[in-house]
Backbone and ligand atoms as CSV (ligand in chain L), in Angstrom:
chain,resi,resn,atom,element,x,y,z
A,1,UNK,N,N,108.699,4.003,-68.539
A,1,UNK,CA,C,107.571,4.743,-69.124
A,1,UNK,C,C,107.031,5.755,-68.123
A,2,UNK,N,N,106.700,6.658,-68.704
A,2,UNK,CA,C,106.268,7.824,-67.570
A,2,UNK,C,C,104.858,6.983,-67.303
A,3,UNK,N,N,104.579,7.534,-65.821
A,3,UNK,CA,C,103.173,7.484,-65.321
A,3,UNK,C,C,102.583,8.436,-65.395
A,4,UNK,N,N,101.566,8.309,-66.474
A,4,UNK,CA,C,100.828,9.147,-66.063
A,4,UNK,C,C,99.279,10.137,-65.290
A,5,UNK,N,N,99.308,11.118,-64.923
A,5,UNK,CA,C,98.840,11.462,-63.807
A,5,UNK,C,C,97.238,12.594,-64.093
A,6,UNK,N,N,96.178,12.225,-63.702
A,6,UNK,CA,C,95.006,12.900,-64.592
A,6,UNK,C,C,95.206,14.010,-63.673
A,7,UNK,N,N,94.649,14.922,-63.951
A,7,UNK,CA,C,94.965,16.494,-63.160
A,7,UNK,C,C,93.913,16.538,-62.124
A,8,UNK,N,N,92.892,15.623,-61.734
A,8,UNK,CA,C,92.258,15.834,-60.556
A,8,UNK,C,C,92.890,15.123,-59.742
A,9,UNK,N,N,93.695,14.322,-59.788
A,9,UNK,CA,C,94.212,13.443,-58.909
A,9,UNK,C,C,95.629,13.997,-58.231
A,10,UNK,N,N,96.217,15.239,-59.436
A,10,UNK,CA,C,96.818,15.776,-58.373
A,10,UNK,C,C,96.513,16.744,-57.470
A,11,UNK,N,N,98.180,17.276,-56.899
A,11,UNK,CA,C,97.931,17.910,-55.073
A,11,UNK,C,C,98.412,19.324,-55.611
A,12,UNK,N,N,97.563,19.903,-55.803
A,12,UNK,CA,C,97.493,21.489,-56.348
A,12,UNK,C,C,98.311,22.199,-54.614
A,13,UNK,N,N,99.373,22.865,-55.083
A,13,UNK,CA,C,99.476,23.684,-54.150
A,13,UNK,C,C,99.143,25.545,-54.683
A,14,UNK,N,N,98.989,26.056,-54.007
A,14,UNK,CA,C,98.268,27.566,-54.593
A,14,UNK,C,C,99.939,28.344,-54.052
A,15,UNK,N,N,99.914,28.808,-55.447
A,15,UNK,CA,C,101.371,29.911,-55.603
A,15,UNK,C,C,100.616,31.574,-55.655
A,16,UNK,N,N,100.145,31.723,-55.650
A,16,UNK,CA,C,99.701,32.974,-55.717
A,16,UNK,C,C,98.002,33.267,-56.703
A,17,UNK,N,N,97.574,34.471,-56.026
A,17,UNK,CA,C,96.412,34.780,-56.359
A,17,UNK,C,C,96.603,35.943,-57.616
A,18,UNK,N,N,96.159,35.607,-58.590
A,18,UNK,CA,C,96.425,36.621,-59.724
A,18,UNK,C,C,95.199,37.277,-60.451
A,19,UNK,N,N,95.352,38.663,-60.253
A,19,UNK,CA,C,94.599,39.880,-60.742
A,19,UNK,C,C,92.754,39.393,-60.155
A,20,UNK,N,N,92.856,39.034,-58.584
A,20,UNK,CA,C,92.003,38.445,-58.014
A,20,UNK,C,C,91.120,37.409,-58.295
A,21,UNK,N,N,90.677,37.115,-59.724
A,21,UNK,CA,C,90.054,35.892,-60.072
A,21,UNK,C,C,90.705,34.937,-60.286
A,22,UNK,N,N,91.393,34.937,-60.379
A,22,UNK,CA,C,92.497,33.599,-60.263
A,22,UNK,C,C,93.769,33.071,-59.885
A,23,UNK,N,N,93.271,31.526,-59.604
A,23,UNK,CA,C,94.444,31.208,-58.114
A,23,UNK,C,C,95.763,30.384,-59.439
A,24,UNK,N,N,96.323,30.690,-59.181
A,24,UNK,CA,C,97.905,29.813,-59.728
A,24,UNK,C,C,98.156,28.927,-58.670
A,25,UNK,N,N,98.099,27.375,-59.088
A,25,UNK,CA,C,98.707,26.521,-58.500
A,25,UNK,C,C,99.797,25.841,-59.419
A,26,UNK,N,N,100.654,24.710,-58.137
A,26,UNK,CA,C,101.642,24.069,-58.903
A,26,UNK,C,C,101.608,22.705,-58.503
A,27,UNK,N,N,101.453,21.443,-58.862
A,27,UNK,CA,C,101.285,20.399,-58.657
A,27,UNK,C,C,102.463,19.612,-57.781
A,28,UNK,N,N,102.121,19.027,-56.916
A,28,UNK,CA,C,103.486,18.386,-56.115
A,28,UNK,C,C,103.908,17.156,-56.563
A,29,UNK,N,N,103.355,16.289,-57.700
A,29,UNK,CA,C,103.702,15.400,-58.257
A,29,UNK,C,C,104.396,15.460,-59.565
A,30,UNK,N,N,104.311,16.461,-59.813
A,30,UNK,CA,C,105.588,16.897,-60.959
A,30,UNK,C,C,105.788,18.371,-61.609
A,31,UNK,N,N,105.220,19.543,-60.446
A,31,UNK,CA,C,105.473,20.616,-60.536
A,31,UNK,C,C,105.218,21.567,-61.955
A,32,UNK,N,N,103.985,21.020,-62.679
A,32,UNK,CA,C,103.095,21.264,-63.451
A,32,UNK,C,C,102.387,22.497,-62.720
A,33,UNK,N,N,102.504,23.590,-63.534
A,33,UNK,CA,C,101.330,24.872,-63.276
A,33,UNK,C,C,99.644,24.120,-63.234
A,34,UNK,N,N,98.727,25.209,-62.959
A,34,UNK,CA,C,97.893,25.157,-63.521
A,34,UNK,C,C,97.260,26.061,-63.315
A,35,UNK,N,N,96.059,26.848,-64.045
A,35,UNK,CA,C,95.236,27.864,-63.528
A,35,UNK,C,C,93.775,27.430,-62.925
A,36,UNK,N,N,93.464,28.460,-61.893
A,36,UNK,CA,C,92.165,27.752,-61.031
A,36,UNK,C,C,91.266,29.180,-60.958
A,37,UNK,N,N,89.879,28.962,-60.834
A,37,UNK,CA,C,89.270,29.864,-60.565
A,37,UNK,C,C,88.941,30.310,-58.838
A,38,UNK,N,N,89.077,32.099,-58.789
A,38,UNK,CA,C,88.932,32.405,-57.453
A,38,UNK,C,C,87.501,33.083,-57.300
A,39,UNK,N,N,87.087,32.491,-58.321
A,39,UNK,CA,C,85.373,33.292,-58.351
A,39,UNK,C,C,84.132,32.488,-58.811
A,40,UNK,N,N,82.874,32.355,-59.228
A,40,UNK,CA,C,81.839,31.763,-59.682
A,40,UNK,C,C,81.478,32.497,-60.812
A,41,UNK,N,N,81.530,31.902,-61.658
A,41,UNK,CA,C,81.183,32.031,-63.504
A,41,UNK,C,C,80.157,31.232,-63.571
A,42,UNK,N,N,78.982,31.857,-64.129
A,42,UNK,CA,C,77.848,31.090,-65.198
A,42,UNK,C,C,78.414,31.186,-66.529
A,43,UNK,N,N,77.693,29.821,-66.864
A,43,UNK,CA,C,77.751,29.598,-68.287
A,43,UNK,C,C,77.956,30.829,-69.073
A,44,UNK,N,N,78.598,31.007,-70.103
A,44,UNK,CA,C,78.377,32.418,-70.974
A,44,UNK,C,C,78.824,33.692,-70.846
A,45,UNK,N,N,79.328,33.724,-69.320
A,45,UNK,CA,C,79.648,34.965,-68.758
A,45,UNK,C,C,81.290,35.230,-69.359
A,46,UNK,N,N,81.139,36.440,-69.244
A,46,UNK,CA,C,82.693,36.545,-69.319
A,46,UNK,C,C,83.596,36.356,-68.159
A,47,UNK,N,N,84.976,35.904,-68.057
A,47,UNK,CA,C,85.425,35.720,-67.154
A,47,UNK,C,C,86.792,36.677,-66.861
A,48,UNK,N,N,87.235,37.623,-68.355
A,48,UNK,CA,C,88.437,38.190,-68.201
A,48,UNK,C,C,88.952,38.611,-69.510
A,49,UNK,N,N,89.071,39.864,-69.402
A,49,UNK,CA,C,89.698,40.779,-70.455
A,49,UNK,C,C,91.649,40.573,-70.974
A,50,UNK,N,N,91.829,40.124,-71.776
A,50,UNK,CA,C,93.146,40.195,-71.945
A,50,UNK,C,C,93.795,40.871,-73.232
A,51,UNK,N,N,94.866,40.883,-72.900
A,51,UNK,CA,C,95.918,41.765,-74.215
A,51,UNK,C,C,96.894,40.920,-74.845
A,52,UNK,N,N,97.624,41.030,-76.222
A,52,UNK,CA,C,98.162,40.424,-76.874
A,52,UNK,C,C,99.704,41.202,-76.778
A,53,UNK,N,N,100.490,40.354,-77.192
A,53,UNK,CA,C,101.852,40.973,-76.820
A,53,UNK,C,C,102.635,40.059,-77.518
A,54,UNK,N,N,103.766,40.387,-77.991
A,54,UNK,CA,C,105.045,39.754,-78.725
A,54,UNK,C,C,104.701,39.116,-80.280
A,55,UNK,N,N,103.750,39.690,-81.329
A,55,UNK,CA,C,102.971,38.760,-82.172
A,55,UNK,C,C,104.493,38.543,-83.148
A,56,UNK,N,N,104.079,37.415,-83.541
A,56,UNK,CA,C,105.205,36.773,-84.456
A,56,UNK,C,C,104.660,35.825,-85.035
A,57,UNK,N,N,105.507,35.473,-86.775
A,57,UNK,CA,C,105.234,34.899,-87.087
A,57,UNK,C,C,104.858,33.041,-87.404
A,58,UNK,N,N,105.687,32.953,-86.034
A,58,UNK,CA,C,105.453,31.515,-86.064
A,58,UNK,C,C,105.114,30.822,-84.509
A,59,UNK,N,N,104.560,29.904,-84.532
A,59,UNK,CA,C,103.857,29.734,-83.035
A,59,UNK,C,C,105.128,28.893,-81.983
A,60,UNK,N,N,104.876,29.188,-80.992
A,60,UNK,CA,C,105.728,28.234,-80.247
A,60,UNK,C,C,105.179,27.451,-78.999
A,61,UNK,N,N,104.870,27.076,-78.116
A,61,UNK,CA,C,103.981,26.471,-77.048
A,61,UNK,C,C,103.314,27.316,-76.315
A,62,UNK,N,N,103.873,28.779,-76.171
A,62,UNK,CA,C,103.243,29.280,-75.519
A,62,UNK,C,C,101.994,30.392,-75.865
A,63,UNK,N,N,102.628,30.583,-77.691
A,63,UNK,CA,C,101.693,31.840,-78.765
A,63,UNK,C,C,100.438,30.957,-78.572
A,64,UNK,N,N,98.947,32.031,-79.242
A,64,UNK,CA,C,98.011,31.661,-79.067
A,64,UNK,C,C,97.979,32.503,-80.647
A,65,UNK,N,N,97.017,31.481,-81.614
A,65,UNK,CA,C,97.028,32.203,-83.061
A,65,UNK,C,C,95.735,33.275,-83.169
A,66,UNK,N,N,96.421,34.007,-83.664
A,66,UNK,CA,C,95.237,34.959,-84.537
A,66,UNK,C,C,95.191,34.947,-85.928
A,67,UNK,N,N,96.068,34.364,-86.825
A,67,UNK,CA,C,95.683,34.391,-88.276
A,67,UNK,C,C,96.777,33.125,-88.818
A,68,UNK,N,N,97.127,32.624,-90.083
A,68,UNK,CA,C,97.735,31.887,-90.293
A,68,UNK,C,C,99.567,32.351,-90.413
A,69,UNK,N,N,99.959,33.464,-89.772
A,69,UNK,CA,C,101.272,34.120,-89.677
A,69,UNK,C,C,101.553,34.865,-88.779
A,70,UNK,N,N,100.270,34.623,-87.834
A,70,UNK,CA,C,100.329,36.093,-86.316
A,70,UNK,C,C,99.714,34.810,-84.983
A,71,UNK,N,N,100.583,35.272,-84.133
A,71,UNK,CA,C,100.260,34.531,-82.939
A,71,UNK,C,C,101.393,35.501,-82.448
A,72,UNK,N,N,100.698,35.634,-80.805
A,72,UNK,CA,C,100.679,36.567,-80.034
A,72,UNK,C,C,101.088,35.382,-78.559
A,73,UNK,N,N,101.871,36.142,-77.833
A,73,UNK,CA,C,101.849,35.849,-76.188
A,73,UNK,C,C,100.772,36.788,-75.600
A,74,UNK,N,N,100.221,35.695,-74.050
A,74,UNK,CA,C,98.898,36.423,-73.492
A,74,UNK,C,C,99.947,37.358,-72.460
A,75,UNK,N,N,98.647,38.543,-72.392
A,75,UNK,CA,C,99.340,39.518,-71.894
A,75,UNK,C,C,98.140,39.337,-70.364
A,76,UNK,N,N,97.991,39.494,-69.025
A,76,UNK,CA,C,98.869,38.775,-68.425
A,76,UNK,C,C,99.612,37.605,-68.595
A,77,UNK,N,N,101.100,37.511,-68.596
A,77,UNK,CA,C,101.166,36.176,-68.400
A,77,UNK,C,C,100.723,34.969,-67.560
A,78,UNK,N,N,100.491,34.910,-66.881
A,78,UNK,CA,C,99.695,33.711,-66.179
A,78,UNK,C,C,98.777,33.018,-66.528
A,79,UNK,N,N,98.589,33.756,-67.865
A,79,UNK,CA,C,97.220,33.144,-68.968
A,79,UNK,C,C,97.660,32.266,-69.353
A,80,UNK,N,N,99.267,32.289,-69.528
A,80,UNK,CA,C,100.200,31.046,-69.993
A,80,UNK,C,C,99.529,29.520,-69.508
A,81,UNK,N,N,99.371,29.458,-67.945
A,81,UNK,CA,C,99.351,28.645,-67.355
A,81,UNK,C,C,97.782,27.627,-67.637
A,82,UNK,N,N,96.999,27.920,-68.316
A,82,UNK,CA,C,95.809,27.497,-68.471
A,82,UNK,C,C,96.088,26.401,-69.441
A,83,UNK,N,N,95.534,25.128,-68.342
A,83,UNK,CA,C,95.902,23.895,-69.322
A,83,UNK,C,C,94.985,23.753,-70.135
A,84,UNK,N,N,95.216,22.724,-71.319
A,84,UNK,CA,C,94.402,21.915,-72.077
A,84,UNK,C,C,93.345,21.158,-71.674
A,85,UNK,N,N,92.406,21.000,-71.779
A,85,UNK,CA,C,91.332,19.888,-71.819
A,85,UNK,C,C,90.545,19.717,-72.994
A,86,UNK,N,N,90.054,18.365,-73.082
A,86,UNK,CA,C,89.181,18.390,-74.239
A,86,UNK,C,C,87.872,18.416,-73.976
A,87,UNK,N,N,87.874,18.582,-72.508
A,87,UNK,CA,C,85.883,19.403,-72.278
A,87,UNK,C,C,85.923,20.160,-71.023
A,88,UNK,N,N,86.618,21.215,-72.200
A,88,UNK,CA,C,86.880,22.709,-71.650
A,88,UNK,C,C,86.049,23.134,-70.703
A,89,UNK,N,N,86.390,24.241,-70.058
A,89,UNK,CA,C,85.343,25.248,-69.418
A,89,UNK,C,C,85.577,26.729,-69.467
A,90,UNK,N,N,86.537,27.151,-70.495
A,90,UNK,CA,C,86.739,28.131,-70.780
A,90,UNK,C,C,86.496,28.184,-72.508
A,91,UNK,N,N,86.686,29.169,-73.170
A,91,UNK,CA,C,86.831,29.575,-74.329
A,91,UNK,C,C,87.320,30.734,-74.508
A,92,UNK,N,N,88.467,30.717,-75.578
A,92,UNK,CA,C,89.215,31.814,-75.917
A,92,UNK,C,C,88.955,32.815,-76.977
A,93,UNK,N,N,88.347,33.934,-76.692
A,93,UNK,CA,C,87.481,35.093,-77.825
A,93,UNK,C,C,88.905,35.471,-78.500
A,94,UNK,N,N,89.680,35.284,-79.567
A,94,UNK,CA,C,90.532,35.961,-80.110
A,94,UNK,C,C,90.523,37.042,-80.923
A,95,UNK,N,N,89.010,37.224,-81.160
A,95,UNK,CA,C,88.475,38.503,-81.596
A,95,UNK,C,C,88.437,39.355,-80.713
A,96,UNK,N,N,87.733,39.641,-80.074
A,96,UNK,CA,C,87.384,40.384,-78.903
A,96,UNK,C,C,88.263,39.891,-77.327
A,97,UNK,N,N,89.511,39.494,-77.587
A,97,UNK,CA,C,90.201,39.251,-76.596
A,97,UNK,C,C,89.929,38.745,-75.363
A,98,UNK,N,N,88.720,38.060,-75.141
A,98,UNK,CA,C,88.343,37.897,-73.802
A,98,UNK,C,C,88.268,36.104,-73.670
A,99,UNK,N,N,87.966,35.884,-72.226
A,99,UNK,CA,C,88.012,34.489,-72.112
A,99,UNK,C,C,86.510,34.281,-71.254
A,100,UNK,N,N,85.765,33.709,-72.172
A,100,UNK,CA,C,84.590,33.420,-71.557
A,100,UNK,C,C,83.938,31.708,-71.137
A,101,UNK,N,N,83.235,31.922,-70.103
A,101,UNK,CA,C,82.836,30.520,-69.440
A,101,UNK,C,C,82.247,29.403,-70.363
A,102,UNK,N,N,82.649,28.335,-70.505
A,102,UNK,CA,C,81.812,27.582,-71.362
A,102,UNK,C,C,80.476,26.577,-70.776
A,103,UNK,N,N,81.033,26.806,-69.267
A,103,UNK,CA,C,80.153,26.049,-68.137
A,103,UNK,C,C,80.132,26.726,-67.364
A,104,UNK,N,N,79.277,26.064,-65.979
A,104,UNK,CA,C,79.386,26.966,-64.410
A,104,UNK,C,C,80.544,26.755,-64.049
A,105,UNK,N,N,81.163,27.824,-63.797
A,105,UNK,CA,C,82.831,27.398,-62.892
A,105,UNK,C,C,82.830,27.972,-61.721
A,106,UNK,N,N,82.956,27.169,-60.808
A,106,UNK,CA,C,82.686,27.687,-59.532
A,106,UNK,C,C,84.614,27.644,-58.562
A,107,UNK,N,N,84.548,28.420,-57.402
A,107,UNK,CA,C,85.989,28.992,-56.961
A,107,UNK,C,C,86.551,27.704,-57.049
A,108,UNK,N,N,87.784,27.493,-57.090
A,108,UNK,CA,C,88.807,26.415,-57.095
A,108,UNK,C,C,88.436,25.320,-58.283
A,109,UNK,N,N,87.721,25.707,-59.305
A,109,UNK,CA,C,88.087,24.788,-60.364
A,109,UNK,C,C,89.091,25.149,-61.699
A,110,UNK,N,N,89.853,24.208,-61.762
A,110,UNK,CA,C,90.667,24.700,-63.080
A,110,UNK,C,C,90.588,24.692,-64.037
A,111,UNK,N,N,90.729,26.132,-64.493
A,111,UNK,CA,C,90.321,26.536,-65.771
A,111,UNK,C,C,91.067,25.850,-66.823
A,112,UNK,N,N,90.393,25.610,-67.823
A,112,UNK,CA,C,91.019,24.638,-69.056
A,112,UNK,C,C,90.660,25.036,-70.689
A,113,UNK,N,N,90.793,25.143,-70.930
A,113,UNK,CA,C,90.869,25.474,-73.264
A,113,UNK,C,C,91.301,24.130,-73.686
A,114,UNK,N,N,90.520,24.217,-75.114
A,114,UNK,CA,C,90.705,23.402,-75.682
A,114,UNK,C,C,91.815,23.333,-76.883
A,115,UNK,N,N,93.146,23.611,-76.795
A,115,UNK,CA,C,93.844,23.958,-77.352
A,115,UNK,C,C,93.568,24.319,-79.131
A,116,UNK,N,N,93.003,22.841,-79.785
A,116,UNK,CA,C,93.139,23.331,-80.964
A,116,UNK,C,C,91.617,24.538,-81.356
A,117,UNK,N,N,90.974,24.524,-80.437
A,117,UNK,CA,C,89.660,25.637,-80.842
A,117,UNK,C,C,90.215,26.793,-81.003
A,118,UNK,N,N,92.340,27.194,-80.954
A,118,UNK,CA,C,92.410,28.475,-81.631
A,118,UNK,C,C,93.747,28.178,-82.465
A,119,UNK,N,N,94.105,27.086,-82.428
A,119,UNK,CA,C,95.250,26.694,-83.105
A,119,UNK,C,C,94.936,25.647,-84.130
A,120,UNK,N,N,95.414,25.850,-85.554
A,120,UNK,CA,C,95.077,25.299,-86.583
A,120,UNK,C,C,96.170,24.084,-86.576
A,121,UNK,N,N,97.937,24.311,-86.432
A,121,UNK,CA,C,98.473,22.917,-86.180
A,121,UNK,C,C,99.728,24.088,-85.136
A,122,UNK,N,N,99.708,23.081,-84.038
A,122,UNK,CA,C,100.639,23.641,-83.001
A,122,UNK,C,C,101.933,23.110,-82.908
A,123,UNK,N,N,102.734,23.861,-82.192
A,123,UNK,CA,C,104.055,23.973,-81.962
A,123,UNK,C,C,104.613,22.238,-81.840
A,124,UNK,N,N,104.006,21.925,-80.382
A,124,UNK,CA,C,104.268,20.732,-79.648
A,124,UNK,C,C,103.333,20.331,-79.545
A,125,UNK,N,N,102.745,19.112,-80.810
A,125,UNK,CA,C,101.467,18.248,-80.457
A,125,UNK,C,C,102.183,17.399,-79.305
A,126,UNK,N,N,100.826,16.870,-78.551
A,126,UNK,CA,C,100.900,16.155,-77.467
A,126,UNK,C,C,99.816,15.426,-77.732
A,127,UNK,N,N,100.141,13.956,-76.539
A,127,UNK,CA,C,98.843,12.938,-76.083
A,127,UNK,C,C,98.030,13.465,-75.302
A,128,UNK,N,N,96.692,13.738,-75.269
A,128,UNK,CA,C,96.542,14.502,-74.348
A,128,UNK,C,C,96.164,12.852,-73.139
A,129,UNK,N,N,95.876,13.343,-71.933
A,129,UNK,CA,C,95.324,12.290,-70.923
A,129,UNK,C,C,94.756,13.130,-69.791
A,130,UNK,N,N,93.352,14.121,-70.259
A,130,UNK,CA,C,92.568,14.795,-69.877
A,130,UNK,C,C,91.872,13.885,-68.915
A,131,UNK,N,N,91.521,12.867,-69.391
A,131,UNK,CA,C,90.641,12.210,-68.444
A,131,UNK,C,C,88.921,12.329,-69.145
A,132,UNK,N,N,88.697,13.374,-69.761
A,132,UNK,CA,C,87.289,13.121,-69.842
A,132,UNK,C,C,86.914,12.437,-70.892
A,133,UNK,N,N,85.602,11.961,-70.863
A,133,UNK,CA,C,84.888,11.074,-71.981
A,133,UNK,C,C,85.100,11.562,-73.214
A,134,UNK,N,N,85.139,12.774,-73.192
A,134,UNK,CA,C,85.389,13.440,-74.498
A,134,UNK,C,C,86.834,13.595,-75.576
A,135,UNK,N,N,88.028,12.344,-74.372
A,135,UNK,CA,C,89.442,13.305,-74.435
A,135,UNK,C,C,89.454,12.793,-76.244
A,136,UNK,N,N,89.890,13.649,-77.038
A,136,UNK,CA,C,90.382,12.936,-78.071
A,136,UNK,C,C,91.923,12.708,-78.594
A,137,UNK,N,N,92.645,12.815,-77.335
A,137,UNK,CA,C,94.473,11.952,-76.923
A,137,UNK,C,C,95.089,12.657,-78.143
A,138,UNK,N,N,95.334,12.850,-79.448
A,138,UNK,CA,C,96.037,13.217,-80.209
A,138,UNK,C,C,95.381,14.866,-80.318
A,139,UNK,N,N,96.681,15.631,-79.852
A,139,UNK,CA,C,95.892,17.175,-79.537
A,139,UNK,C,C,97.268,18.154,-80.539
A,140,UNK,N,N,97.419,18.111,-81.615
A,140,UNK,CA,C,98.412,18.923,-82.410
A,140,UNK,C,C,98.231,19.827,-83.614
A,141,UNK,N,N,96.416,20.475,-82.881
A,141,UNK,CA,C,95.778,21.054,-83.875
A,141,UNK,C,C,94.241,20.911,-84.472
A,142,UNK,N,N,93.851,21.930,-85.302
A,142,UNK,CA,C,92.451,21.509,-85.498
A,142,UNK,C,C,92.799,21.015,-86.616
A,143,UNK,N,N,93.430,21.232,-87.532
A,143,UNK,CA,C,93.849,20.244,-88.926
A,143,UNK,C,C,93.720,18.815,-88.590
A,144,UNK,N,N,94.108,18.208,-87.555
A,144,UNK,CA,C,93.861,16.665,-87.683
A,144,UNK,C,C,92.682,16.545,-87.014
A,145,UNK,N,N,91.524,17.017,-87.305
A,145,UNK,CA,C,90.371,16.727,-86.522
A,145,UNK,C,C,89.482,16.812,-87.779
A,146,UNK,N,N,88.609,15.417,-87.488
A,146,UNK,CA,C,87.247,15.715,-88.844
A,146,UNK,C,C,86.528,16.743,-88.440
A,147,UNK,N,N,85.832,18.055,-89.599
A,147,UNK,CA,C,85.003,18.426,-89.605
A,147,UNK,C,C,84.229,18.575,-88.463
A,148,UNK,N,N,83.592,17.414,-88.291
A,148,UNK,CA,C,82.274,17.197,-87.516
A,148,UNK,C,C,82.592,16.658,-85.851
A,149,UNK,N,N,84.179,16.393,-86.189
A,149,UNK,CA,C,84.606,16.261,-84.441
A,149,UNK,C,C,84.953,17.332,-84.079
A,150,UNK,N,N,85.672,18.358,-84.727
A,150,UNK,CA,C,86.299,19.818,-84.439
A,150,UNK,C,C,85.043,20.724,-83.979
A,151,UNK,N,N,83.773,20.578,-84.491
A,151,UNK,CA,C,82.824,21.488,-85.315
A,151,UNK,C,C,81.434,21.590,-83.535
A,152,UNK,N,N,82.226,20.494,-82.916
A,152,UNK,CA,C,81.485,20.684,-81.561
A,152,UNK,C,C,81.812,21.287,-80.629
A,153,UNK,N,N,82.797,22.041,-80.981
A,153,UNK,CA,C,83.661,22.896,-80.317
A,153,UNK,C,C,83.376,23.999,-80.365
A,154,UNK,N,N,83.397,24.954,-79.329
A,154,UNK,CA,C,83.192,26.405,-79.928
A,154,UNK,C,C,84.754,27.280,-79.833
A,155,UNK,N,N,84.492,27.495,-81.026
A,155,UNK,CA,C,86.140,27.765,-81.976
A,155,UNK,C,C,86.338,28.962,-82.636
A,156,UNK,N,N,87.438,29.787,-82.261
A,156,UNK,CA,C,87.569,30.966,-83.109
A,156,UNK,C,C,87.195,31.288,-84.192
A,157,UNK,N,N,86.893,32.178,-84.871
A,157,UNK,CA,C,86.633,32.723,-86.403
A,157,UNK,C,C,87.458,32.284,-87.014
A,158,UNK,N,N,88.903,32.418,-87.032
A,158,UNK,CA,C,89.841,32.130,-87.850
A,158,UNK,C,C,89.889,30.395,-87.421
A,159,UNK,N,N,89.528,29.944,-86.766
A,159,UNK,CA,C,89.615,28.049,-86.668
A,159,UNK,C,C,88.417,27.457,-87.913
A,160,UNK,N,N,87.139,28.239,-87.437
A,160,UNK,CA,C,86.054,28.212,-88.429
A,160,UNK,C,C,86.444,27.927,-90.088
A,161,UNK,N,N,86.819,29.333,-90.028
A,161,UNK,CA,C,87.299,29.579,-91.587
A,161,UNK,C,C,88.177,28.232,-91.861
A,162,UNK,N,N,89.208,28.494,-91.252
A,162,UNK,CA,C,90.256,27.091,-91.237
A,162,UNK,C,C,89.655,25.625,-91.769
A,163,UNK,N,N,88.847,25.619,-90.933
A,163,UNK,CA,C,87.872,23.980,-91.202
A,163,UNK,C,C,87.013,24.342,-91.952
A,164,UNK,N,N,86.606,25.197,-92.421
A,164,UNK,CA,C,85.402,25.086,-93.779
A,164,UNK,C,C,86.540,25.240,-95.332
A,165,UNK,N,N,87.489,25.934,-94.794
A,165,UNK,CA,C,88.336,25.533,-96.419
A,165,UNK,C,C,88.635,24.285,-96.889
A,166,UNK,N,N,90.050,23.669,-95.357
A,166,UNK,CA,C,89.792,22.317,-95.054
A,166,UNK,C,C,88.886,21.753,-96.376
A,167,UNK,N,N,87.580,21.411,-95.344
A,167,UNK,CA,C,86.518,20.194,-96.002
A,167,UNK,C,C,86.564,20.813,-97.569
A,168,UNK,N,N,86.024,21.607,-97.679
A,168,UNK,CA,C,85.854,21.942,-99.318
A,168,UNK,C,C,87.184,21.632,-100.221
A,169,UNK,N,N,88.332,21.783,-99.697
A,169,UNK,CA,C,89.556,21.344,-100.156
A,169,UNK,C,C,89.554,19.408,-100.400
A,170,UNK,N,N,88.630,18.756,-99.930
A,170,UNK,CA,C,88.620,17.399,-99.811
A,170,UNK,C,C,87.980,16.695,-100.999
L,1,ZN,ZN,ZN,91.894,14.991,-73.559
């Protein structure tokens, strides 16, 4: 059985500094990316302008959705690298393309999304093993999430819409 390993507990090594706010590391316990911050974010602030690139119609681990037939790769790539958590500290504007703070993030913490707050059902659901109080372990979308567990999230327009058809569909 794999062991598995909560992401503070691993040994971040730093691969490079990208487009100055942020550090790319790679884990020495099983060579897992991750993205880290090289700056101090308040709550609310924005943290980074990005572009969309390759949109297609069907998602794969790495697309991020914009409608129920368009998902896009992040343009830098290294945006790639921003793991999952289920008590995020980022949020992904897919309207307005930007990625803004959901907490204080101060230099060397890693930045994290909450995967399904822009994905309605994803490529490769996973367990998640975030570690926080909040984790809710089955992460393969906002479709398998009630209403009112999804709904504490702050979640794209098109996730919104998604979960208010959802419920009324019930
Ligand atoms: Zn989790």
């Amino acid at each position: 059985m794999d062991q598995l390993i909560l992401s503070k507990d691993l040994h971040w090594d730093l691969i490079e500094i990208c487009d100055k706010k942020f550090q790319l590391k790679k884990a020495r316990e099983n060579n897992a990316n991750g993205l880290f911050s090289n700056e101090n974010f308040s709550a609310g602030e924005e943290v980074f302008q990005f572009n969309t690139k390759n949109i297609v119609t069907k998602p794969s681990y790495l697309t991020v959705q914009l409608d129920d037939h368009k998902h896009f790769s992040l343009d830098p790539d290294f945006l790639q690298y921003m793991n999952h958590s289920c008590d995020p500290n980022i949020f992904m504007d897919t309207d307005q393309l930007r990625l803004i703070a959901l907490k204080d993030i101060h230099v060397g913490d890693e930045l994290t999304f909450f995967y399904p707050s822009t994905e309605w059902e994803m490529d490769q659901p996973f367990i998640c093993n975030c570690g926080s109080t909040r984790c809710q372990q089955f992460i393969g979308g906002a479709y398998s999430f009630k209403p009112e567990v999804i709904l504490q999230y702050q979640l794209t327009n098109y996730i919104k819409r998604k979960v208010r058809e959802a419920s009324k569909a019930l």
